[in-house]
PyMOL Python script that loads the backbone (N, CA, C, O; Angstrom):
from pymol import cmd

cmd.read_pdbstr("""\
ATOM      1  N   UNK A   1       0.846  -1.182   0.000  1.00  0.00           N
ATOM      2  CA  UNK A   1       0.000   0.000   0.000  1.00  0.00           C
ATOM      3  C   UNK A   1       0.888   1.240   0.000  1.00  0.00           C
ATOM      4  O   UNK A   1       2.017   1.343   0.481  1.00  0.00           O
ATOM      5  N   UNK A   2       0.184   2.132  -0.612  1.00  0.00           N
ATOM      6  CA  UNK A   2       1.227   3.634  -0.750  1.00  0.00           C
ATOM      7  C   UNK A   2       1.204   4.113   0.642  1.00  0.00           C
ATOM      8  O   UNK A   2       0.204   4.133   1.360  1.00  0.00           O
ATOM      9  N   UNK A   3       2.489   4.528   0.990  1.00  0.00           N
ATOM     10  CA  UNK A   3       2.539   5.698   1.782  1.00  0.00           C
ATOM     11  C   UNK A   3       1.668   7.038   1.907  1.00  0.00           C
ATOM     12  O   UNK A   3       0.826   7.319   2.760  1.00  0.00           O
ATOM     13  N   UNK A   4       2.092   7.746   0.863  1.00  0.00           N
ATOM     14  CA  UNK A   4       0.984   8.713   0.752  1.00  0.00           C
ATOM     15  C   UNK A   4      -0.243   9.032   0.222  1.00  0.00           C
ATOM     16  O   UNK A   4      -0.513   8.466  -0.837  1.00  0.00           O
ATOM     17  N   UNK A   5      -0.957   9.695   0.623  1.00  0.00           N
ATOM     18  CA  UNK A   5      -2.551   9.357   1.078  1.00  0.00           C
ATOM     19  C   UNK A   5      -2.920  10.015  -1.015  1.00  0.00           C
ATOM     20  O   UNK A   5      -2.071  10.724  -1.555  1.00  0.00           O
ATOM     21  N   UNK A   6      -3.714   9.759  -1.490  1.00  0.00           N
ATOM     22  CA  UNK A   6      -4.065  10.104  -2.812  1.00  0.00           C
ATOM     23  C   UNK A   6      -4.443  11.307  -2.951  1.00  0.00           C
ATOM     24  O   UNK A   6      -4.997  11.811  -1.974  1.00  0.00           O
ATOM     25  N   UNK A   7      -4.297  11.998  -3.978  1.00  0.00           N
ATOM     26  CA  UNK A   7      -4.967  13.700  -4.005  1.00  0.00           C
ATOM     27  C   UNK A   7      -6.089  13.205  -4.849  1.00  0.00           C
ATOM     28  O   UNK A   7      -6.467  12.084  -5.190  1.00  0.00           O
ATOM     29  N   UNK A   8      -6.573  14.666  -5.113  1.00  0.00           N
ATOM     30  CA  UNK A   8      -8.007  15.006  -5.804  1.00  0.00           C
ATOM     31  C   UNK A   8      -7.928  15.804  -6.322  1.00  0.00           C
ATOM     32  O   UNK A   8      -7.511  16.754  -5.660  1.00  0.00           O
ATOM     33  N   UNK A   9      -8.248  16.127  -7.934  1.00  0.00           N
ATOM     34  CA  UNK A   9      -8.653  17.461  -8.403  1.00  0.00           C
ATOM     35  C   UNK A   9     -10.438  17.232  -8.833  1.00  0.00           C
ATOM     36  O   UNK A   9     -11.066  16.377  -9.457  1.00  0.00           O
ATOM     37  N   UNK A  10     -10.791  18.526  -8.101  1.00  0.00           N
ATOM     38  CA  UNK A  10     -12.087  18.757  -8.247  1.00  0.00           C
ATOM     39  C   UNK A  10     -12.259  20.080  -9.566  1.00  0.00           C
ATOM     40  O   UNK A  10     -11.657  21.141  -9.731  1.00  0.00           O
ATOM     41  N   UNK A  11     -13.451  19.352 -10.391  1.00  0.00           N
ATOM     42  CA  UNK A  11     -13.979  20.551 -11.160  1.00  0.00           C
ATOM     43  C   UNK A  11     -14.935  21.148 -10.683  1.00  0.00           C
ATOM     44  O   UNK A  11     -15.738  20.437 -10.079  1.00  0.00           O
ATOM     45  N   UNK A  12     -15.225  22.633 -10.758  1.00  0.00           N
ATOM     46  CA  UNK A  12     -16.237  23.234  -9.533  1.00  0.00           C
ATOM     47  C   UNK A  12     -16.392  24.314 -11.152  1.00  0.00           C
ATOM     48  O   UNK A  12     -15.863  24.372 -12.262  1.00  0.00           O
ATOM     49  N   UNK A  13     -17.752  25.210 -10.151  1.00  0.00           N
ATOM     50  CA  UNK A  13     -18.277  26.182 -11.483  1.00  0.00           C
ATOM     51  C   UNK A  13     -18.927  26.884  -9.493  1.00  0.00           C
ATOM     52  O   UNK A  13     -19.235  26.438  -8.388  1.00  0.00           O
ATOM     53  N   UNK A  14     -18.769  28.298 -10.303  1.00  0.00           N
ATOM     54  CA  UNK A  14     -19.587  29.411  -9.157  1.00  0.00           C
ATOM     55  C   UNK A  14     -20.933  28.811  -8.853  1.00  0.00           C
ATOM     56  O   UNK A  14     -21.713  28.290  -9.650  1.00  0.00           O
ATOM     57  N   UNK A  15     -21.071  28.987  -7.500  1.00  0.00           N
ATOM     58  CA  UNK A  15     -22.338  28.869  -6.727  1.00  0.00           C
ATOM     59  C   UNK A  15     -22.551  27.650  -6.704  1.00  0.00           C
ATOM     60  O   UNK A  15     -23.706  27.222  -6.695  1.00  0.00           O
ATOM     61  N   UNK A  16     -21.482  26.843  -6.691  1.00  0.00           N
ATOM     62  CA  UNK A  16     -21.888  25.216  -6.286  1.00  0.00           C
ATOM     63  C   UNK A  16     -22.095  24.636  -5.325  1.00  0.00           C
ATOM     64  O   UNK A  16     -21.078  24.515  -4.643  1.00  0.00           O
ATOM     65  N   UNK A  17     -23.106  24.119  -4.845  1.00  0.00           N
ATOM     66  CA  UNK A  17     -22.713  23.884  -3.246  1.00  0.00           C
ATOM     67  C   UNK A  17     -22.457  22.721  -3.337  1.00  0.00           C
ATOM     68  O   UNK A  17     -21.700  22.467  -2.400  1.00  0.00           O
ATOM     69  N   UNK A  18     -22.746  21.329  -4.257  1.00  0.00           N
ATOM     70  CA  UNK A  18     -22.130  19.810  -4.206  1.00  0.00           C
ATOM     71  C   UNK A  18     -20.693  20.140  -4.129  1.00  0.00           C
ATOM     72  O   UNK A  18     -19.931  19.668  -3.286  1.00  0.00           O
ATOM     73  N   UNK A  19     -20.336  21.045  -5.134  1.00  0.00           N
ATOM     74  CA  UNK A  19     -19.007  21.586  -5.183  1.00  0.00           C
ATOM     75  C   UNK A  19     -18.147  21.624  -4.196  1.00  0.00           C
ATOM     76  O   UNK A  19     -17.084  21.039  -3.988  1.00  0.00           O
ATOM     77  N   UNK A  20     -18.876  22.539  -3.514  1.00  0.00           N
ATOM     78  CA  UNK A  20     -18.142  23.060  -1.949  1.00  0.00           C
ATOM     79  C   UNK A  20     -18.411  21.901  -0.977  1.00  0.00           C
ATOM     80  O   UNK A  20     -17.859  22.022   0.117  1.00  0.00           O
ATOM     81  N   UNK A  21     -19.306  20.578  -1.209  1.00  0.00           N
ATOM     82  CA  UNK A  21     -19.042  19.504  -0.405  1.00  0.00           C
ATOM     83  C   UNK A  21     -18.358  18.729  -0.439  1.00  0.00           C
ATOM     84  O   UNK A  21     -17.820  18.257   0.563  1.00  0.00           O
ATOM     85  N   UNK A  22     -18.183  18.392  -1.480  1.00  0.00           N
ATOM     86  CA  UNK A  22     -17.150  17.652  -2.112  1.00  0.00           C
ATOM     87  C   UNK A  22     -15.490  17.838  -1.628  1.00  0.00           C
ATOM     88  O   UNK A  22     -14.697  16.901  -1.537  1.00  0.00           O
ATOM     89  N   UNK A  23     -15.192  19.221  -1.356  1.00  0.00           N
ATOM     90  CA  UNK A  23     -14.145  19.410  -1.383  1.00  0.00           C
ATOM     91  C   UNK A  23     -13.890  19.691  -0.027  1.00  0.00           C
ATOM     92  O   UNK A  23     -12.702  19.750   0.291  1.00  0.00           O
ATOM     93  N   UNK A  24     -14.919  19.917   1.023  1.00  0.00           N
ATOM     94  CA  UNK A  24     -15.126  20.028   2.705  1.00  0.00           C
ATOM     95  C   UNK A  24     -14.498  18.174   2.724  1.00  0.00           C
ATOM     96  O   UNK A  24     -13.478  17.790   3.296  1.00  0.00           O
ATOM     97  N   UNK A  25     -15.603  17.194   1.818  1.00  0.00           N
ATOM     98  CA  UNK A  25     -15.473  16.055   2.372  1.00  0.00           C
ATOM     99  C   UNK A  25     -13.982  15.281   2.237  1.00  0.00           C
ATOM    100  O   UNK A  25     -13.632  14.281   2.865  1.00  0.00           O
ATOM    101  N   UNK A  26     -13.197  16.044   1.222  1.00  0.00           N
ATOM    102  CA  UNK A  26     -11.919  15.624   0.443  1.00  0.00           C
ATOM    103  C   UNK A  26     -11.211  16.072   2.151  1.00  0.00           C
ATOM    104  O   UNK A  26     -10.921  15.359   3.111  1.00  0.00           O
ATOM    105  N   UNK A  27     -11.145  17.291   1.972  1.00  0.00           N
ATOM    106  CA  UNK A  27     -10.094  17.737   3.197  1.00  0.00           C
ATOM    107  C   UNK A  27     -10.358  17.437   4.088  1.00  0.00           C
ATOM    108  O   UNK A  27      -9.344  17.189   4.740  1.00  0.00           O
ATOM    109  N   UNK A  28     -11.557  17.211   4.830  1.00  0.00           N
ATOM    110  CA  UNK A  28     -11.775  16.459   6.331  1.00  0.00           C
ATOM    111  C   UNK A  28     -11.218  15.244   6.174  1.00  0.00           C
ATOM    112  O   UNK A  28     -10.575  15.063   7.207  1.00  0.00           O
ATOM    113  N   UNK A  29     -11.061  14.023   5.259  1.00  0.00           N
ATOM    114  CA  UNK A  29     -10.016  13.285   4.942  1.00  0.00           C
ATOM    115  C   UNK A  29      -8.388  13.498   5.174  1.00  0.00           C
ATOM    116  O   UNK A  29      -7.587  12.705   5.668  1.00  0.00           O
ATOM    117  N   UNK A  30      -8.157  14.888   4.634  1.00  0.00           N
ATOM    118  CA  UNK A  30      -6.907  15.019   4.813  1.00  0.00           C
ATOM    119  C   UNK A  30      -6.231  14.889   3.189  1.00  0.00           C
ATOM    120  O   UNK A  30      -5.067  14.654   2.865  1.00  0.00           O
ATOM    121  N   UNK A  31      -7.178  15.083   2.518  1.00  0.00           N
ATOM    122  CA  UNK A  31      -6.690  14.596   0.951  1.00  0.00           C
ATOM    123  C   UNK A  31      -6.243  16.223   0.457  1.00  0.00           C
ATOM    124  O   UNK A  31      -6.934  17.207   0.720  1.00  0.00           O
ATOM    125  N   UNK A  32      -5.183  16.258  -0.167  1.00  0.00           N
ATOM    126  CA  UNK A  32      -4.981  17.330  -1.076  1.00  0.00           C
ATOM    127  C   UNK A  32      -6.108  17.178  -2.296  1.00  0.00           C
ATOM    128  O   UNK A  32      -6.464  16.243  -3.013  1.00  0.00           O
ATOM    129  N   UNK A  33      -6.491  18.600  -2.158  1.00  0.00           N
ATOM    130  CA  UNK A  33      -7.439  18.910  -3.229  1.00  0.00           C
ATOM    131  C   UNK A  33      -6.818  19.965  -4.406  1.00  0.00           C
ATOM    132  O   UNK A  33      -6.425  21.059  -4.001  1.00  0.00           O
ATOM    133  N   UNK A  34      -6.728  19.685  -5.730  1.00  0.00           N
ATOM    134  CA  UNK A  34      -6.420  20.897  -6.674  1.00  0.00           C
ATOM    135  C   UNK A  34      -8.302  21.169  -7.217  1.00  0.00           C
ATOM    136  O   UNK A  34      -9.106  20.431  -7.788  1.00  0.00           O
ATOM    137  N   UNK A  35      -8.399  22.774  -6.613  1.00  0.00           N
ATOM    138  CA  UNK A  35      -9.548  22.695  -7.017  1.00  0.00           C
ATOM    139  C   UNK A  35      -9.740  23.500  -8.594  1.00  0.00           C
ATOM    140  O   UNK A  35      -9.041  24.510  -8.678  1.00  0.00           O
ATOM    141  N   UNK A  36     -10.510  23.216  -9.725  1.00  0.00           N
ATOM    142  CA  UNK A  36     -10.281  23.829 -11.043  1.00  0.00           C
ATOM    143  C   UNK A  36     -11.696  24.534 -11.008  1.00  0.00           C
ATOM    144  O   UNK A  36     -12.690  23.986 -10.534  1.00  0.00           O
ATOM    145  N   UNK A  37     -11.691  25.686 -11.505  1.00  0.00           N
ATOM    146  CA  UNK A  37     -13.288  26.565 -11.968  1.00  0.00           C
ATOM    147  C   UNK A  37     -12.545  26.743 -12.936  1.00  0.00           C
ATOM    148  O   UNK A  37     -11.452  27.250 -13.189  1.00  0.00           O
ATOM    149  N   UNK A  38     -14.025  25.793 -13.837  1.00  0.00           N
ATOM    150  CA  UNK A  38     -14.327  25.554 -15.111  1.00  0.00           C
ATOM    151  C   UNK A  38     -14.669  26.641 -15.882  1.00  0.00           C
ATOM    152  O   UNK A  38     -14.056  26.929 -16.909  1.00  0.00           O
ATOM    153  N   UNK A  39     -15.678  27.312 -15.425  1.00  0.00           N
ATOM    154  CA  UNK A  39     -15.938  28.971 -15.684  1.00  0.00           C
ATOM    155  C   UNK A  39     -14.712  29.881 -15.893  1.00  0.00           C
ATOM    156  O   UNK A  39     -14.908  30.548 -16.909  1.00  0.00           O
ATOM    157  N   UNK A  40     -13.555  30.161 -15.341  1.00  0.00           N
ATOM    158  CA  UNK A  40     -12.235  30.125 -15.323  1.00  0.00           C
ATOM    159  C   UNK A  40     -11.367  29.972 -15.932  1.00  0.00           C
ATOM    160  O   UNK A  40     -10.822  30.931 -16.478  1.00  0.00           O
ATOM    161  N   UNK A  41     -10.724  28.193 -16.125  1.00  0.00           N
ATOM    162  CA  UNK A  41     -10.083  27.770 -16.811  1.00  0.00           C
ATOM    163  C   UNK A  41     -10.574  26.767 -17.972  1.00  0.00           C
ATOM    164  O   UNK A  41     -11.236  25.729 -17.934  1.00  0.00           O
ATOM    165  N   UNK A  42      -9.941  27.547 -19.087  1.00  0.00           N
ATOM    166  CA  UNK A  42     -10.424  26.648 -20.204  1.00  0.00           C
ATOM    167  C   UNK A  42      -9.575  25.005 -20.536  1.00  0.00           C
ATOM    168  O   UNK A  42      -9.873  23.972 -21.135  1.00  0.00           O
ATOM    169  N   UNK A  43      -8.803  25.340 -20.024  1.00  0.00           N
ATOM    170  CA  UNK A  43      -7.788  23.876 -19.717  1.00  0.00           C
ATOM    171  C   UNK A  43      -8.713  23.136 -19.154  1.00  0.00           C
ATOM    172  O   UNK A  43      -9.095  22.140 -19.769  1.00  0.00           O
ATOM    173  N   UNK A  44      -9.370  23.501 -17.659  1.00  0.00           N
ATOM    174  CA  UNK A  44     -10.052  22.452 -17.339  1.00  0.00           C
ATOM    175  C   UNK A  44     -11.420  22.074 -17.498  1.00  0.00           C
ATOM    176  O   UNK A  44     -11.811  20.999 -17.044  1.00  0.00           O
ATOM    177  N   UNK A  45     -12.187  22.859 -18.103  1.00  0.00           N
ATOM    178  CA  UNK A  45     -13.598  22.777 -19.315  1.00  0.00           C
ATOM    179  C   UNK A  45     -12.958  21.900 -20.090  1.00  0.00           C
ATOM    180  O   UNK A  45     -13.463  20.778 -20.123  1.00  0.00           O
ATOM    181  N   UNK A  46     -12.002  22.078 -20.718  1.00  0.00           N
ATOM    182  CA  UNK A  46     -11.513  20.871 -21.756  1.00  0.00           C
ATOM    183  C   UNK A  46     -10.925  19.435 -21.789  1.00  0.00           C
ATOM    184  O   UNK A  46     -10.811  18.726 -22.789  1.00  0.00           O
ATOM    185  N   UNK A  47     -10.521  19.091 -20.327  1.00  0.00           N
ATOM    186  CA  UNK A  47     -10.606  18.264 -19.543  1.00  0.00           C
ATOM    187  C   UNK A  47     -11.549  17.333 -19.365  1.00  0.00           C
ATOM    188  O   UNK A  47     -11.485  16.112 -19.504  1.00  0.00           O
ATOM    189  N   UNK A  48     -12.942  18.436 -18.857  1.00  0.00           N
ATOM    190  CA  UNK A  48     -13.910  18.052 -18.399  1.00  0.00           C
ATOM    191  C   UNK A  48     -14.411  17.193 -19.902  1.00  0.00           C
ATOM    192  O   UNK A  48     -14.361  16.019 -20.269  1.00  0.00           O
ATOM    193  N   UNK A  49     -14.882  18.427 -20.479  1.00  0.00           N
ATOM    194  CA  UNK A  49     -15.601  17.317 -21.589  1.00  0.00           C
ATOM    195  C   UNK A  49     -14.841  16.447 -22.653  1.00  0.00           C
ATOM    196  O   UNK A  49     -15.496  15.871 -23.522  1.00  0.00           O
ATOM    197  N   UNK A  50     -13.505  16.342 -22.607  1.00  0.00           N
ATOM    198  CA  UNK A  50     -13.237  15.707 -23.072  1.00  0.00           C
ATOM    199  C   UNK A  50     -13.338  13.976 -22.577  1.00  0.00           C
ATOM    200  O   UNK A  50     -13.169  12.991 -23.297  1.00  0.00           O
ATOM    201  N   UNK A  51     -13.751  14.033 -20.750  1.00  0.00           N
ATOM    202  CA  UNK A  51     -14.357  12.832 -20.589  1.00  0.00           C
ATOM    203  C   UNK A  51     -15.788  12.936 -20.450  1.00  0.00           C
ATOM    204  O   UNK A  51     -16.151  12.029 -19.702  1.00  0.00           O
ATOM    205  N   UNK A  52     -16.283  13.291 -20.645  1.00  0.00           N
ATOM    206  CA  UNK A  52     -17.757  13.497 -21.281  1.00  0.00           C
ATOM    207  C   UNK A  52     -18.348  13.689 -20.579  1.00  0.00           C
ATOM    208  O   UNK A  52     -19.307  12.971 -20.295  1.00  0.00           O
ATOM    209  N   UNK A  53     -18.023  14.807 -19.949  1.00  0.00           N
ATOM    210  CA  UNK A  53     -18.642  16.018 -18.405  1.00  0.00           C
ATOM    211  C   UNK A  53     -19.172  17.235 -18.999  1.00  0.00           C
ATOM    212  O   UNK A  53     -18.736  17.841 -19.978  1.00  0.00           O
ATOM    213  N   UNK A  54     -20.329  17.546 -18.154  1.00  0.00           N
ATOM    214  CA  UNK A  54     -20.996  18.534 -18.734  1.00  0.00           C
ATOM    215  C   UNK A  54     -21.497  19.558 -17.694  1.00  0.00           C
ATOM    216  O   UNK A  54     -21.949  20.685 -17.898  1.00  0.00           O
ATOM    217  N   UNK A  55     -21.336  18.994 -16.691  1.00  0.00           N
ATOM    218  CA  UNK A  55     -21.536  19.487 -15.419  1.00  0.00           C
ATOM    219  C   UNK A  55     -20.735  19.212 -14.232  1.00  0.00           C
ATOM    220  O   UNK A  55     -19.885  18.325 -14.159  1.00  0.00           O
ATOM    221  N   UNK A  56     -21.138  20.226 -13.082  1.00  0.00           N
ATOM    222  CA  UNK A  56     -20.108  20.253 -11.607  1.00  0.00           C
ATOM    223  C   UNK A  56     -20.762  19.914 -10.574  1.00  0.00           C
ATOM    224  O   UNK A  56     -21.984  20.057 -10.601  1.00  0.00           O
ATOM    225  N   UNK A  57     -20.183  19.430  -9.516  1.00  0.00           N
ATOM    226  CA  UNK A  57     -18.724  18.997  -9.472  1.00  0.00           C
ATOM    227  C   UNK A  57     -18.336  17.452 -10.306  1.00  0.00           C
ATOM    228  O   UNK A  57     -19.070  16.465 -10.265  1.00  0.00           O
ATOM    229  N   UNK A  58     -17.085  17.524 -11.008  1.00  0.00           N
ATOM    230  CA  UNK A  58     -16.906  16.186 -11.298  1.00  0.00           C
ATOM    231  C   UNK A  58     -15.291  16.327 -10.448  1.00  0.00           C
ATOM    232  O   UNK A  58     -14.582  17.325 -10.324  1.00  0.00           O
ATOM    233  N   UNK A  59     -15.089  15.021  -9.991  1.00  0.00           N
ATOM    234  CA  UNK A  59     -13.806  14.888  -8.699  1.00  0.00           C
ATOM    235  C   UNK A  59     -12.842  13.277 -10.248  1.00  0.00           C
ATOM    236  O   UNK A  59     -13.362  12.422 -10.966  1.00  0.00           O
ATOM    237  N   UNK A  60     -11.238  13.748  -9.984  1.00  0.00           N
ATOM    238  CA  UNK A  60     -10.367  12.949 -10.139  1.00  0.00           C
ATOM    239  C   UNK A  60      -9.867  12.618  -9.267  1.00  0.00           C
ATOM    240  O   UNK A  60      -9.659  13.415  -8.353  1.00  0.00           O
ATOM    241  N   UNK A  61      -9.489  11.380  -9.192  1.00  0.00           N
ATOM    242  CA  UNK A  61      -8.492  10.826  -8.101  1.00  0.00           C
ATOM    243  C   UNK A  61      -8.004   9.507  -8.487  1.00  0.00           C
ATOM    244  O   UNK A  61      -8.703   8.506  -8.335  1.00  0.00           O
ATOM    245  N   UNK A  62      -6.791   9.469  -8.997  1.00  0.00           N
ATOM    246  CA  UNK A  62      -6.365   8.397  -9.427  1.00  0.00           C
ATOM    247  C   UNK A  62      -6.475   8.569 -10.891  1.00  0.00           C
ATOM    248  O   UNK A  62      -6.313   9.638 -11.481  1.00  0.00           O
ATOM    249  N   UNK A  63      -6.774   7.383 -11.450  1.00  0.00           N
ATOM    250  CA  UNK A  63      -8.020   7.244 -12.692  1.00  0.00           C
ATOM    251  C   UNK A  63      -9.154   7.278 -13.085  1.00  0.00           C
ATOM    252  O   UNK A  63      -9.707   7.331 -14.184  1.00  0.00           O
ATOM    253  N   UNK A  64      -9.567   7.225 -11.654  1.00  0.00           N
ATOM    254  CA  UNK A  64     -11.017   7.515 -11.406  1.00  0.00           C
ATOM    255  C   UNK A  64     -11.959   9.038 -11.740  1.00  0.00           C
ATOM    256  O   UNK A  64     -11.712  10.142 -11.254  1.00  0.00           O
ATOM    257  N   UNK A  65     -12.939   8.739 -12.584  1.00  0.00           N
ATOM    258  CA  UNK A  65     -13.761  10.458 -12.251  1.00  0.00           C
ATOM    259  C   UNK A  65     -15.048   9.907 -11.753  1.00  0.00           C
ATOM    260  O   UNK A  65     -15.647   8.857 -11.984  1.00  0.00           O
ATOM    261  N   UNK A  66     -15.309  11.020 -10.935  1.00  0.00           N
ATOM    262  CA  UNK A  66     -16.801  10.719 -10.080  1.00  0.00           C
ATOM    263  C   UNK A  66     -17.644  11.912  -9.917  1.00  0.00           C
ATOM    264  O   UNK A  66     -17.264  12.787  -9.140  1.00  0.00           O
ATOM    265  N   UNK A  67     -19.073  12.085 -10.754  1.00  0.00           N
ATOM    266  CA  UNK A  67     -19.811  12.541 -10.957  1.00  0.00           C
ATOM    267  C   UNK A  67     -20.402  13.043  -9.690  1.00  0.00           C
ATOM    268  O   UNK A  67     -20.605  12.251  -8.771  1.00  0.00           O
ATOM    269  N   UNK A  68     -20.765  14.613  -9.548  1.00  0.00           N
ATOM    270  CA  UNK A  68     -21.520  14.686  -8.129  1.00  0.00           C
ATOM    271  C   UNK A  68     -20.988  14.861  -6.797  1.00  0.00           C
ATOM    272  O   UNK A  68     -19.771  15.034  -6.725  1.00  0.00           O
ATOM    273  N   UNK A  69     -21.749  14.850  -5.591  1.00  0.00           N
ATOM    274  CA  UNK A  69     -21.191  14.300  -4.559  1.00  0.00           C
ATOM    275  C   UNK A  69     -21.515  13.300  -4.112  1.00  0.00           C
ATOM    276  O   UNK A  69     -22.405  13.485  -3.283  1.00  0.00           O
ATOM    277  N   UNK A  70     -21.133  11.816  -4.275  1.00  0.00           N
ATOM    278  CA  UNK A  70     -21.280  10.951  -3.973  1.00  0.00           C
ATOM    279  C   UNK A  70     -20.052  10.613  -2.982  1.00  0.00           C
ATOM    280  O   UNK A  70     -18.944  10.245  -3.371  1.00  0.00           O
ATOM    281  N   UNK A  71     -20.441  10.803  -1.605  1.00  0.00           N
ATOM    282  CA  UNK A  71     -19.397   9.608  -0.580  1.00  0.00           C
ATOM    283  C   UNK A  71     -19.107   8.560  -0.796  1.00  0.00           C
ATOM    284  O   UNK A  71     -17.978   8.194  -0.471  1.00  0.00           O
ATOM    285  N   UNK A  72     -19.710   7.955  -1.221  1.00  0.00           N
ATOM    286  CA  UNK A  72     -19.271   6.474  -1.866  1.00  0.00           C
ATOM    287  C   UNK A  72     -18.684   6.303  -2.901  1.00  0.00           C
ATOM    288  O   UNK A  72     -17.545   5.840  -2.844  1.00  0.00           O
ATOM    289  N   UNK A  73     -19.139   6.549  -3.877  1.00  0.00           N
ATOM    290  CA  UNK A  73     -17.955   6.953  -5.369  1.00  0.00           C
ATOM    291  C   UNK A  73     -16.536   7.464  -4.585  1.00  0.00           C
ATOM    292  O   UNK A  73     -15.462   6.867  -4.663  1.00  0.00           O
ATOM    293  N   UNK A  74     -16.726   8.432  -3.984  1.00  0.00           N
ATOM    294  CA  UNK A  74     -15.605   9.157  -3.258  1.00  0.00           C
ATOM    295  C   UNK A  74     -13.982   8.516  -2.743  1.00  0.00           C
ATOM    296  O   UNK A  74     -12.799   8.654  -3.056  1.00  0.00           O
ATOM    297  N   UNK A  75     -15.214   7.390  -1.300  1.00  0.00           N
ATOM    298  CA  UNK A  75     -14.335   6.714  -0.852  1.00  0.00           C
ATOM    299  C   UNK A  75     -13.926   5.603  -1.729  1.00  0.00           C
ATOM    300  O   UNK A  75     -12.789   5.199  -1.486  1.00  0.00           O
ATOM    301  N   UNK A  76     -14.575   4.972  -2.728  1.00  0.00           N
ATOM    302  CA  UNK A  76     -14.038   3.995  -3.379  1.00  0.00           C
ATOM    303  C   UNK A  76     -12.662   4.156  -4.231  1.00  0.00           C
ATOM    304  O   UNK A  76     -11.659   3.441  -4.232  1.00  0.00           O
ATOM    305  N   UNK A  77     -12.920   5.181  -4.859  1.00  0.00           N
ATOM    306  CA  UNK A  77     -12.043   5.867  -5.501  1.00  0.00           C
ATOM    307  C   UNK A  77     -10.678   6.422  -4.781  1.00  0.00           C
ATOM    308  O   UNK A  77      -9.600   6.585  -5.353  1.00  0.00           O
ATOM    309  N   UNK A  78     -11.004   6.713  -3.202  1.00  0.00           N
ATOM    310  CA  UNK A  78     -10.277   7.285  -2.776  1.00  0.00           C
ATOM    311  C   UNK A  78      -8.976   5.855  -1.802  1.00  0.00           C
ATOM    312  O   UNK A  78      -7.816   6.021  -1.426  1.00  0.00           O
ATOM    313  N   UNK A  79      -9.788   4.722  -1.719  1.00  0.00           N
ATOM    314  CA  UNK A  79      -9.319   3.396  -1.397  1.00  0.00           C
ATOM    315  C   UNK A  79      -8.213   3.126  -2.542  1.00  0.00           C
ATOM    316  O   UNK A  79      -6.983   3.124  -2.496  1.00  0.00           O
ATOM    317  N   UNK A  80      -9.314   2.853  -3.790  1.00  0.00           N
ATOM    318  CA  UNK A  80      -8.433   2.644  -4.793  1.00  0.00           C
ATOM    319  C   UNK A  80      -7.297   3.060  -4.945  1.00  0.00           C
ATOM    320  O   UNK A  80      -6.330   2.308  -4.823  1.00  0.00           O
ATOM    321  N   UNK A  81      -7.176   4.416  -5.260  1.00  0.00           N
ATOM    322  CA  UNK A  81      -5.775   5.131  -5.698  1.00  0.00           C
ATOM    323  C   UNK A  81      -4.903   4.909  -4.360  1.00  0.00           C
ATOM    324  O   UNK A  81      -3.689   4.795  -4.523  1.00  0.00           O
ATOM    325  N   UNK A  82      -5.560   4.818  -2.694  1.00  0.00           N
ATOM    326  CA  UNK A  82      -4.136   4.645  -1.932  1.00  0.00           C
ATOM    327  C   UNK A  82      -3.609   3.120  -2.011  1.00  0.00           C
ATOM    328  O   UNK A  82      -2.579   2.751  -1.448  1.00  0.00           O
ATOM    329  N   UNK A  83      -4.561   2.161  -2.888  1.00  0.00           N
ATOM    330  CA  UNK A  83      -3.982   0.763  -2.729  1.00  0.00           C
ATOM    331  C   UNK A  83      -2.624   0.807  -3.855  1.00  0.00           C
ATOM    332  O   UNK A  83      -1.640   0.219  -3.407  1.00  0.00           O
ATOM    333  N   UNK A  84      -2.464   1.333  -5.048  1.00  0.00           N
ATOM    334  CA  UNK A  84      -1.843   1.781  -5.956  1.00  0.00           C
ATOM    335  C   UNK A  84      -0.813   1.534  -5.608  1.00  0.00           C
ATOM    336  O   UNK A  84      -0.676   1.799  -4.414  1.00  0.00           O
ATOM    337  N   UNK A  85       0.463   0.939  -6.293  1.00  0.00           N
ATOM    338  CA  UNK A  85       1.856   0.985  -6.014  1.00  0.00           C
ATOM    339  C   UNK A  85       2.542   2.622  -6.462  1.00  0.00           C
ATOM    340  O   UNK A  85       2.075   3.471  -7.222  1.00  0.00           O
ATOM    341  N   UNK A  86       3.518   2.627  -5.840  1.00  0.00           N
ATOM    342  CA  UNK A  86       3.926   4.218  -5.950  1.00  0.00           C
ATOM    343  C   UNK A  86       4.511   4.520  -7.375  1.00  0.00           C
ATOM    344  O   UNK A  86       5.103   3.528  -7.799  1.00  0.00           O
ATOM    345  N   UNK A  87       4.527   5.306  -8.022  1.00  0.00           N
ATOM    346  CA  UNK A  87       4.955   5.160  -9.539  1.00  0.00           C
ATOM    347  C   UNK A  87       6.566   5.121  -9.517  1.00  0.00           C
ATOM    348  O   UNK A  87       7.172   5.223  -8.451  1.00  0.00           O
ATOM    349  N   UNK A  88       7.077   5.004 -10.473  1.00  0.00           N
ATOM    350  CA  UNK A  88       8.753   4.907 -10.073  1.00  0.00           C
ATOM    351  C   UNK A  88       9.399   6.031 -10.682  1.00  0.00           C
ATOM    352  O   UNK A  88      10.611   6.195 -10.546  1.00  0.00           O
TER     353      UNK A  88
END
""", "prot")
cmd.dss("prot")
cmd.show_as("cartoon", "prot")
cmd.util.cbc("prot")
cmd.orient("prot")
């Protein structure tokens, strides 16, 4: 198992509040969050739909993307990437 704990980049858009849970629920974890507004950056609009996102919040972690705020998507995802061997 990895040492260090997995990050997250969250896509967010103004006035989100899944948004802003999502990323309360990341850091009460203790997870580094890179947070992206899509509204903002066109890098990460292009990101987004280039995996076929159309809306916020969508959360990376690992390989994983997870639609929403789902705790469960969350933690699965968030299991996953710390089971991961460390890259070399």
């Amino acid at each position: 198992m990895s040492a260090e704990r997995p990050s997250a980049t969250v896509y967010t858009s103004p006035h989100c509040s899944p948004c802003r849970q999502v990323i309360a629920f990341l850091r009460d974890r203790g997870v580094p969050v890179d947070v992206r507004d899509v509204t903002a950056d066109a890098a990460a609009l292009g990101e987004l739909e280039a995996e076929g996102y159309l809306t916020t919040p969508v959360t990376r972690i690992g390989d994983r993307w997870i639609a929403g705020f789902r705790r469960s998507g969350l933690e699965a995802a968030l299991a996953a990437a710390a089971a991961e061997p460390p890259a070399d």
